[in-house]
C-alpha positions in Angstrom: 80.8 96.5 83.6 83.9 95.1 81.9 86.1 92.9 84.4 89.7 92.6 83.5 92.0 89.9 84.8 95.7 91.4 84.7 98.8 88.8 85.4 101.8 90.8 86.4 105.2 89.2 87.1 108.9 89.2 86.3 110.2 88.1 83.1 112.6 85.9 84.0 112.5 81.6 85.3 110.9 82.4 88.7 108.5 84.6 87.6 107.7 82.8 84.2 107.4 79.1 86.7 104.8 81.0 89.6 102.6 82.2 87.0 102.2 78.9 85.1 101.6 77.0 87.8 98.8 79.0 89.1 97.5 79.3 85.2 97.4 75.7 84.9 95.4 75.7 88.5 93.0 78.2 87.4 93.2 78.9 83.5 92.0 82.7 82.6 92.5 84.6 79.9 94.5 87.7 81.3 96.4 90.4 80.0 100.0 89.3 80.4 102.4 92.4 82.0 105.7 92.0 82.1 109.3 92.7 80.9 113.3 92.2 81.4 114.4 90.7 84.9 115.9 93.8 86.0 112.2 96.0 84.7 109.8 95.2 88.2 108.1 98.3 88.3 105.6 96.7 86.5 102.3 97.3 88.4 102.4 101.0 87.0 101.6 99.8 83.9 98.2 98.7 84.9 95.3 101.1 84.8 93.0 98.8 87.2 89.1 100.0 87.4 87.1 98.5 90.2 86.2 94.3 89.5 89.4 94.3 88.2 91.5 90.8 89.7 95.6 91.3 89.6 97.7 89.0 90.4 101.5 89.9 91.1 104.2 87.5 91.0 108.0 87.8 92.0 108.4 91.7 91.7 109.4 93.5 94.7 106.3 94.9 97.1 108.5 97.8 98.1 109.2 98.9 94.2 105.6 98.6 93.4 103.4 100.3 96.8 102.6 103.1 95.2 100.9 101.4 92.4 99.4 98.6 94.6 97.7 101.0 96.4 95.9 103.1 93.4 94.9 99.6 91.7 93.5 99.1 95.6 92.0 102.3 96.5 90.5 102.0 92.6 88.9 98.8 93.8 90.6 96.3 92.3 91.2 92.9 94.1 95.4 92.0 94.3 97.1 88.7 94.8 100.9 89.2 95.9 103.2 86.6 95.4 107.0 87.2 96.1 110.0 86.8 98.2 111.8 89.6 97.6 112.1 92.6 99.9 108.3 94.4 100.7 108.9 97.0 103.3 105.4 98.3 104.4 102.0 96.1 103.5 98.9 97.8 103.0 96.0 96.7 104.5 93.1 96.1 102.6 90.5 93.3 102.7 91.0 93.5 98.5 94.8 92.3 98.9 96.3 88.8 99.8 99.5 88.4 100.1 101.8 85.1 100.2 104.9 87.2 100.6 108.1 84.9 102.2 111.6 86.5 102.1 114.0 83.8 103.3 117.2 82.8 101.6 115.9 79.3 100.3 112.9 80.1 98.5 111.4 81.8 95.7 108.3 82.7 94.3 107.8 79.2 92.0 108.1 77.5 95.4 105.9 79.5 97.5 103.1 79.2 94.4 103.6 75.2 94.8 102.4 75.2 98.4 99.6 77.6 97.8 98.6 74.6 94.9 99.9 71.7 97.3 102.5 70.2 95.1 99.9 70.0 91.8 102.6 71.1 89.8 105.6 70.3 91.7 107.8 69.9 88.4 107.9 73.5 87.5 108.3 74.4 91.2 111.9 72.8 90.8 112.3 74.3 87.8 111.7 77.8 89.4 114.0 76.8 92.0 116.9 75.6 89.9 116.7 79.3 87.5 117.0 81.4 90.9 120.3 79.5 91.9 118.6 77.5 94.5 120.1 73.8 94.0 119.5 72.7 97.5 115.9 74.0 97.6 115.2 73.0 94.1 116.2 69.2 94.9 114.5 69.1 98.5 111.4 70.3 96.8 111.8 67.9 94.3 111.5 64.8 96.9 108.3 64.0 96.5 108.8 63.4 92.5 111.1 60.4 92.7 113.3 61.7 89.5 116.1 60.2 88.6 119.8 62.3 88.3 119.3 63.2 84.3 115.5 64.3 84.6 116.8 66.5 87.8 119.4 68.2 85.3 116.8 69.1 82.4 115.4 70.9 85.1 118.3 72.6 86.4 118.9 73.1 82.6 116.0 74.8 82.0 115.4 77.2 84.7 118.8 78.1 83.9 117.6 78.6 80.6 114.4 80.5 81.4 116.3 82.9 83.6 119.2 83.4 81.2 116.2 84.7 79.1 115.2 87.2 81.4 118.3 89.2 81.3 118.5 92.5 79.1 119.0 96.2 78.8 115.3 95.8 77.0 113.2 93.1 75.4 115.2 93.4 72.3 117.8 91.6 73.8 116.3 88.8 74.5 116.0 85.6 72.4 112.0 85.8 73.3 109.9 88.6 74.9 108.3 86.8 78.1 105.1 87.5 77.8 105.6 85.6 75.0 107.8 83.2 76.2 105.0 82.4 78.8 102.3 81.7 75.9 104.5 78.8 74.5 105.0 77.4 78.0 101.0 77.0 78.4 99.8 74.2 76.7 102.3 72.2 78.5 101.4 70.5 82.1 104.8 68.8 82.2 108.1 71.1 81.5 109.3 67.7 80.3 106.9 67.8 77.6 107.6 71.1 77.5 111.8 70.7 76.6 110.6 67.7 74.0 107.7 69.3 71.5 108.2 73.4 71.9 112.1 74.2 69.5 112.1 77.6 72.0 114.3 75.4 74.2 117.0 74.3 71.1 117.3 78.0 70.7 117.8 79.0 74.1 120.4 76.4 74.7 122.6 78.1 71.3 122.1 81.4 72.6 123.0 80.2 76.1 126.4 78.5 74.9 127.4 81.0 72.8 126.8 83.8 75.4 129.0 81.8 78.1 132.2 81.5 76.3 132.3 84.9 75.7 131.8 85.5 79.5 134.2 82.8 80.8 137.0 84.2 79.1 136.5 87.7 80.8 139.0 88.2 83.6 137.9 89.0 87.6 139.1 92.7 87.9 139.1 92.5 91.6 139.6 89.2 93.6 139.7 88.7 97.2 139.1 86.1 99.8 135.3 87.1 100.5 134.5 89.0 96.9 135.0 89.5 93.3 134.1 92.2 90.5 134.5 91.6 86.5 133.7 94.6 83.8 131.3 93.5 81.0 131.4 95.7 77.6 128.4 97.2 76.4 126.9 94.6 74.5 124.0 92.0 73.9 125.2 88.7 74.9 126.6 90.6 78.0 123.9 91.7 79.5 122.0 88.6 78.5 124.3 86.5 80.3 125.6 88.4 83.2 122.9 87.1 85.8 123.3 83.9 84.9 127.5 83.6 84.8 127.0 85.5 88.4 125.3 82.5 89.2 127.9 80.4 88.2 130.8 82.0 89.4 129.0 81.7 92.8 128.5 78.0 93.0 132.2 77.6 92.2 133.5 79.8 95.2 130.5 79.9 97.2 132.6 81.5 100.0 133.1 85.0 97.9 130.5 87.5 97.3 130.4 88.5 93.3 129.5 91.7 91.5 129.4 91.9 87.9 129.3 95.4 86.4 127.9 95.5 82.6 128.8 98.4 81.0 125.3 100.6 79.4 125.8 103.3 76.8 126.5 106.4 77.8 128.5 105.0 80.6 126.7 104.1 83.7 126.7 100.3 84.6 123.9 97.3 85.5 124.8 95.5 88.0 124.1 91.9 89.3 125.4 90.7 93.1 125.0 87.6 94.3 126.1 86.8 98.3 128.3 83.7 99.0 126.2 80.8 99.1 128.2 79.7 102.4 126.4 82.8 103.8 123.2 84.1 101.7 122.4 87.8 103.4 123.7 91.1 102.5 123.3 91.6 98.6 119.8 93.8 99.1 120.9 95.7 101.7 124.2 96.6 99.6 122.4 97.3 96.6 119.5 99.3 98.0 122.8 102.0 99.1 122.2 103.0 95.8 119.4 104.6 94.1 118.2 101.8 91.4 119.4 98.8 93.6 117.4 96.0 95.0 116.5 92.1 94.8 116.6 90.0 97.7 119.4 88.3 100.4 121.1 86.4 98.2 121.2 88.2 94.9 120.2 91.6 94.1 121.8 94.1 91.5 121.5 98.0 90.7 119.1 98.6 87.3 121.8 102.0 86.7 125.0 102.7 88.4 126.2 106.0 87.3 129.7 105.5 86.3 130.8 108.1 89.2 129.7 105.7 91.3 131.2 102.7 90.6 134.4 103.3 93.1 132.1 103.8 96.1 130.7 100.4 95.0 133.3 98.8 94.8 134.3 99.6 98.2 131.2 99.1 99.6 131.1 95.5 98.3 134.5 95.0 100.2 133.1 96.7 103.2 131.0 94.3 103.5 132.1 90.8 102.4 135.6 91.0 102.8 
């Protein structure tokens, strides 16, 4: 009987981080599934047969039971990483699950302690790309980094994450499944920044993408939250996690929503809450039907365009 090994995760810096760490821990030629930040009903993709081993990393529980239980019930054995949202566990001697949901923590992080620190650096990096500064430099202890190694971190889970973000795969500068090939030969991200030129074109991209967005106007500004309109375009939705991100950190009191505009007129959304206070962005977004993500940022995959008032108002509601 054929035994498959299937490695499911998120496209973007955490999930990219969580699965190379473990890789590097225990190499295996697996069948990479995966996609665009915002596609994490990914575990319907795989047809498991019993033997089969999946491993899940940094895609929502809740958005994926369904499937985790016919991969279970075919008898396949599941490893379930994440910290985002996971409602209901099943319970099967076939699942483990390191599943940890707090503000301060990803899935890269929760990975490193499974490993015990073996590959702290991409931990940090993991960290850093979810908009986790604190955690990413408290994890990062241990290392003994000086200031300018910490920021090529910072710079490239910002990098890894910008990547992640896209209508579809075509908007990105690399597909991640691919992205996460290039990123395994290297033990070190250092290493990693210095030999492999996917970095020099991320960082063009990157820049290019984030002048555009800086010079959009906030629509709606208040004490406790914000809202911009993106157009329908490319370097908008590649950007718009990612200059959420920022805008955060430089009023970490507000809650922000950017709204991306998709054709045909419904909107993708990205939340993040104030960092002074990180709660309240899943629950806002799970008020709507393709909304999710965890405490601190969460978005809707497809606001209808009918809807975008009630939004509005609910995002008031509950941060202002």
């Amino acid at each position: 009987m054929t035994m498959t090994q299937y490695d499911v995760f998120n496209g973007d810096a955490d999930g990219l981080c969580a699965l190379h760490q473990l890789r590097l821990a225990e190499p295996a030629d697996s069948v990479l599934i995966t996609g665009v930040k915002r596609d994490i009903s990914l575990l319907q993709r795989v047809s498991a047969s019993a033997g089969d081993t999946i491993t899940v990393l940094d895609i929502s529980l809740d958005k994926n039971r369904d499937a985790l239980v016919d991969a279970l019930d075919a008898g396949a054995s599941v490893r379930y990483v994440d910290h985002h949202f996971a409602g209901d566990i099943p319970e099967s001697p076939s699942l483990t699950t390191h599943i940890d949901t707090a503000a301060e923590t990803c899935t890269g992080l929760i990975v490193d302690d499974v490993l015990e620190g073996r590959f702290r650096a991409w931990a940090v990096t993991a960290a850093f790309g979810d908009n986790l500064q604190d955690a990413a430099r408290t994890a990062a202890e241990p290392l003994a980094l000086d200031e300018a190694s910490l920021k090529q971190l910072e710079r490239l889970g910002t990098l890894l994450n910008y990547n992640g973000y896209g209508a579809t795969v075509d908007d990105l500068h690399f597909a991640p499944d691919d992205l996460s090939r290039r990123l395994r030969p290297f033990d070190s991200p250092f290493d990693f920044m210095q030999q492999d030129d996917a970095w020099k074109t991320l960082e063009a991209g990157f820049e290019d993408d984030m002048s555009r967005a800086r010079s959009t106007p906030v629509e709606i500004e208040s004490a406790g939250s914000a809202c911009l309109h993106f157009p329908d375009a490319a370097w908008a939705r590649r950007v718009g996690g990612v200059y959420a991100n920022e805008l955060a950190r430089a009023h970490p009191a507000r809650a922000h929503a950017l709204l991306t505009e998709l054709p045909g007129g419904d909107f993708l959304v990205s939340v993040r809450a104030p960092l002074n206070n990180r709660t309240g962005a899943d629950e806002l977004c799970r008020e709507f039907e393709t909304g999710g993500g965890r405490q601190a940022a969460a978005g809707i995959n497809r606001l209808p365009g009918a809807d975008v008032g009630r939004f509005k108002a609910a995002l008031q509601a509950r941060f202002d």
